[in-house]
Structures are given as C-alpha cells and as structure tokens.
Backbone bond lengths (Angstrom), bond angles and torsions (degrees), N, CA, C in turn:
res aa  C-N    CA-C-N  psi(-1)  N-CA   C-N-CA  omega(-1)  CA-C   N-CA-C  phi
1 X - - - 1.450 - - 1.532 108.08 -
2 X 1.260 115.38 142.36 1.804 112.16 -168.97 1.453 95.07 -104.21
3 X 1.446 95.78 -155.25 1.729 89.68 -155.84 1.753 102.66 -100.10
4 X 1.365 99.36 -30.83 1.594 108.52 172.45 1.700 109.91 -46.78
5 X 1.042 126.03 -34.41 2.043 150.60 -147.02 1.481 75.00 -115.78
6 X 1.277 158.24 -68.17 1.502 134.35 -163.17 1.563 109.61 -62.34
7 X 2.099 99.76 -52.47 1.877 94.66 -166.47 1.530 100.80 -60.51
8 X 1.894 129.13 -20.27 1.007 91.04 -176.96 1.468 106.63 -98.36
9 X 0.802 154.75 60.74 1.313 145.84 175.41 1.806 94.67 -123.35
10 X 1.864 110.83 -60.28 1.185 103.96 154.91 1.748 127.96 -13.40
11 X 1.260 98.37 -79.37 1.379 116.74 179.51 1.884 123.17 -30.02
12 X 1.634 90.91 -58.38 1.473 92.06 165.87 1.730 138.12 -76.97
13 X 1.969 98.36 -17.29 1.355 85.54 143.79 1.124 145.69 -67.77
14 X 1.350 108.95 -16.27 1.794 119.55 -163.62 1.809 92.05 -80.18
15 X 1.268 109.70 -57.27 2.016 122.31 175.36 1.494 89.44 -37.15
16 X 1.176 119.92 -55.11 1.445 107.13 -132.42 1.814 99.67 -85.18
17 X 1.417 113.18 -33.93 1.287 119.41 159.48 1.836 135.97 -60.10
18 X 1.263 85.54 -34.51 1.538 100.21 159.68 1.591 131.84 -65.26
19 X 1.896 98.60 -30.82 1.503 110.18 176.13 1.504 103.37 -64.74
20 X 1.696 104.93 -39.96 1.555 104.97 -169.84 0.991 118.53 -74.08
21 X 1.404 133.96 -33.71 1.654 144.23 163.78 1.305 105.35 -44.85
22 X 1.205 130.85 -63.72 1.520 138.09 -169.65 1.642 105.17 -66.06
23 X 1.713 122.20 -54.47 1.822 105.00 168.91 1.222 119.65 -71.13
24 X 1.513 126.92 -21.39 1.478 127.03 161.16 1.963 111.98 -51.72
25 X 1.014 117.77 -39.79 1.421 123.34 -157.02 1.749 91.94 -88.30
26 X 1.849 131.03 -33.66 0.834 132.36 172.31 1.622 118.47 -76.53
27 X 0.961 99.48 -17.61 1.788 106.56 174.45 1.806 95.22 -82.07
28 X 1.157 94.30 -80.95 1.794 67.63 174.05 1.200 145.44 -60.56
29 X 1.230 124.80 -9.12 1.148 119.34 168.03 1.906 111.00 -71.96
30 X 1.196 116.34 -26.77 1.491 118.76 179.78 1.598 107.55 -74.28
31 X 1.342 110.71 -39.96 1.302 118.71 176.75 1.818 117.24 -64.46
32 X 1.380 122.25 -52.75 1.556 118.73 162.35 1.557 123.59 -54.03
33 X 1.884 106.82 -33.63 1.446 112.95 145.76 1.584 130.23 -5.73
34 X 1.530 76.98 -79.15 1.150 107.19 -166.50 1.974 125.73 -67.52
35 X 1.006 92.86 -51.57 1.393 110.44 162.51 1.626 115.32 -53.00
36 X 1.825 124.59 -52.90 1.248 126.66 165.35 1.362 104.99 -50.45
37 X 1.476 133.74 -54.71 1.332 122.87 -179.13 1.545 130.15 -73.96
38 X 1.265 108.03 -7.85 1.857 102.59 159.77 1.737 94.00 -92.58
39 X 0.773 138.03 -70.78 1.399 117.73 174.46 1.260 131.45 -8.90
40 X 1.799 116.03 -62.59 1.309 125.47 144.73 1.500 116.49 -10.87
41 X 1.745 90.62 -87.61 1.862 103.11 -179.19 1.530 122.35 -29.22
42 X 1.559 96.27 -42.32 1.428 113.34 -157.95 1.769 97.83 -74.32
43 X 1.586 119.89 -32.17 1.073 101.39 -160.85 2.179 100.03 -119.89
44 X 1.446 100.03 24.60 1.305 111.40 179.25 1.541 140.45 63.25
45 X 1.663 95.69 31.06 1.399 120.82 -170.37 1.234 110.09 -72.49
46 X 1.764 118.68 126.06 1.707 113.40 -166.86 1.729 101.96 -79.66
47 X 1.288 125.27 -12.91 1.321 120.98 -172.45 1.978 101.90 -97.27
48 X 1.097 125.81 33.80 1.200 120.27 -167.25 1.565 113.30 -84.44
49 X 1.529 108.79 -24.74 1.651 132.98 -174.66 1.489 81.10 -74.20
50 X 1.248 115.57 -80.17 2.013 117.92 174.54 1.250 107.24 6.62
51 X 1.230 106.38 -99.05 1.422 146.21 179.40 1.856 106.27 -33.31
52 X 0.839 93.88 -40.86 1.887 106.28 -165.60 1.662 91.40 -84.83
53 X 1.028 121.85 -36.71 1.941 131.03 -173.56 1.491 84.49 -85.05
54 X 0.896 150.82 -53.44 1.901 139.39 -157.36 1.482 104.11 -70.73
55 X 1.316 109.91 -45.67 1.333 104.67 -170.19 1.422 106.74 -93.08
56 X 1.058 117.01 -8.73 1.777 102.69 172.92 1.644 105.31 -88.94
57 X 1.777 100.61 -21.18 1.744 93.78 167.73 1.555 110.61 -66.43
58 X 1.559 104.83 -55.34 1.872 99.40 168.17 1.170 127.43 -28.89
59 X 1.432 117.23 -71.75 1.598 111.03 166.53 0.987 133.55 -26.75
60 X 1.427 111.38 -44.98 1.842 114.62 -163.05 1.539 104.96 -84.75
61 X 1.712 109.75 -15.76 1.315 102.04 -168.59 1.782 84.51 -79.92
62 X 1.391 116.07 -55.16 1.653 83.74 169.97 1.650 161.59 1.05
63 X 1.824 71.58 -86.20 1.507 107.54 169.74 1.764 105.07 -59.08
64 X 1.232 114.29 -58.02 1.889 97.29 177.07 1.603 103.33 -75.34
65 X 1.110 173.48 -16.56 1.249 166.36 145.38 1.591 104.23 -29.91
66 X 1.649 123.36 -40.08 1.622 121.28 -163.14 1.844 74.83 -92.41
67 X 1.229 125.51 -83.05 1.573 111.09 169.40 1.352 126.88 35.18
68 X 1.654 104.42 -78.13 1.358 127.38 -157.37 1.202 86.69 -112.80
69 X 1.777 151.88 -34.79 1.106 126.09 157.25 2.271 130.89 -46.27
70 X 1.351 79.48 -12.19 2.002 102.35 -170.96 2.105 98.50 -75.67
71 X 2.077 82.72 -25.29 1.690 72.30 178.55 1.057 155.65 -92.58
72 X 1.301 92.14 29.01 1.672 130.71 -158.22 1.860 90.73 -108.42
73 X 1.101 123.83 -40.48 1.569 110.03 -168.48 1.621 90.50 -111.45
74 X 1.218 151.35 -6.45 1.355 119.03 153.96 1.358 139.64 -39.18
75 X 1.414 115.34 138.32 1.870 99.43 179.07 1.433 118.08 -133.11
76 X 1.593 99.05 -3.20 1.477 119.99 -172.47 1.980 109.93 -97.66
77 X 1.275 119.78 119.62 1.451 107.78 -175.23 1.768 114.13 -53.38
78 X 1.372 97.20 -42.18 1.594 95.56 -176.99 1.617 119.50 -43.53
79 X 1.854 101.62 -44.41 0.857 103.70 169.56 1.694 140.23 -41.51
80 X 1.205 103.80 -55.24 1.247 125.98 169.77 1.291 123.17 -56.47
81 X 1.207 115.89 -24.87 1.802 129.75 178.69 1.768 87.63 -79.02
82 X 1.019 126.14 -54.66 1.550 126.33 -164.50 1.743 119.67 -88.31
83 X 1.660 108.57 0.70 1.362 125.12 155.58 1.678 105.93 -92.77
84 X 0.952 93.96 -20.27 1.797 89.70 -164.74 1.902 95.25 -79.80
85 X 1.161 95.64 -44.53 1.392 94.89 179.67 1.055 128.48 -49.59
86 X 1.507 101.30 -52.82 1.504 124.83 179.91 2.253 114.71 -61.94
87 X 1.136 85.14 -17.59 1.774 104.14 172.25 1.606 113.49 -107.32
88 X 1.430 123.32 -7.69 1.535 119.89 161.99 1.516 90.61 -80.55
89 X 1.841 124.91 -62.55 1.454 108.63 -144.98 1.787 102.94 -55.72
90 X 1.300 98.05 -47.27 1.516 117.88 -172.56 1.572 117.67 -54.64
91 X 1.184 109.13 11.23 1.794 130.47 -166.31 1.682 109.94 -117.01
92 X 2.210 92.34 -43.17 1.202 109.47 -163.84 1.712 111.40 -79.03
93 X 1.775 102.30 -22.70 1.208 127.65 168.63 1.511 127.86 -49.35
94 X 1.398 97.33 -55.38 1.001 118.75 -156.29 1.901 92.47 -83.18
95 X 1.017 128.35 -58.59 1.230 126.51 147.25 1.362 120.89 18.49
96 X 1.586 85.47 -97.34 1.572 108.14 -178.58 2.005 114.18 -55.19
97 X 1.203 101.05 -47.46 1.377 101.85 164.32 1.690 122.98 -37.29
98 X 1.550 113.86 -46.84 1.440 111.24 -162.76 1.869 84.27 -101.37
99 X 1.039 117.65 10.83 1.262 120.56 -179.21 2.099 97.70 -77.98
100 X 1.688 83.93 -72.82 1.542 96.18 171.48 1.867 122.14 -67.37
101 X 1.287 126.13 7.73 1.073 140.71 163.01 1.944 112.41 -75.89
102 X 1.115 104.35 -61.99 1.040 123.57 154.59 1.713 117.00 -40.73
103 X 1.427 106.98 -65.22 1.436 95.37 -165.01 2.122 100.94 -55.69
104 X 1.528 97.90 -45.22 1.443 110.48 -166.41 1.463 109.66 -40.90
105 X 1.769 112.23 -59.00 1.514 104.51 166.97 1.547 144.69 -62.77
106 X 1.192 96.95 0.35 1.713 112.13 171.87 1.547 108.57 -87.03
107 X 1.571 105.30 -34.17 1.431 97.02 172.03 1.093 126.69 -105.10
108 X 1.180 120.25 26.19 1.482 138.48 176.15 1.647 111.09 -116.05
109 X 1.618 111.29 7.24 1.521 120.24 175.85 1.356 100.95 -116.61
C-alpha cells in the first residue's frame, strides 16, 4: 500500500469518526432536551416549548454538520443526490424551528 492509499484511508477514518462524534453529541443533546422538557411539563414551566425548540435546533445543527461532514467521503453520485436531500430537509427543519423559536420568544415578552 503506498503512502497516497494510507493518508487516504487515514483520512476517512478521521471523517468517519468525526461524523460519529458530531450525531452522537446530537443524539444527546435531543435526548437531555427532552428529559428537561417533560420535567418542564411536569412541573408547569411557561418557557418549556423555548427550551424544547433550542435544543432540537441544537441537535440538528449537529446532526446536519456530520451530514455535510459525510460529504467529504462520498464517491457514488446517487449517493450524493440522497445526502443532499437529506441536508436540504434537515436545513428546511432547522429553519422552521428557529423560525418558531423566534415566534415563541416574542410571545413570551
């Protein structure tokens, strides 16, 4: 194996570990979310929608960061048509989220 065929093999472990660090860190962050916001519910906190919209925006910024980190080791076009997608909806999400983040703190002033 030459040295070009090691850095890249290197290379895609480093991507490929990084993808997992970044949806690992977005899974939990939705998951402590989540837990703070039945807590919320449970104990009748008016900012609980807040709170529940930030961290599902957190996550996703995650979750699309490993996304677009994935687009570095694709090599197949199909592929890329079905990452790309998966990084518009996850864009379009995230959007609307800080969309309704926004609306929530205007009416919570």
């Amino acid at each position: 194996m030459g040295l070009l065929e090691q850095i890249e093999v290197i290379f895609k472990l480093v991507v490929q570990y990084g993808i997992l660090l970044m949806e690992c860190v977005g899974v939990v962050i939705l998951l402590v979310t989540t837990a703070k916001s039945i807590w919320g519910c449970l104990h009748r906190d008016p900012h609980v929608r807040l709170t529940l919209a930030q961290g599902i925006a957190l996550a996703l910024e995650f979750k699309l960061g490993g996304e677009v980190l994935r687009t570095v080791i694709v090599r197949e076009p199909d592929e890329l048509v079905i990452l790309g997608a998966i990084i518009v909806l996850r864009g379009a999400l995230t959007f609307l989220i800080h969309w309704e983040i926004k609306n929530e703190e205007a009416s919570l002033k």
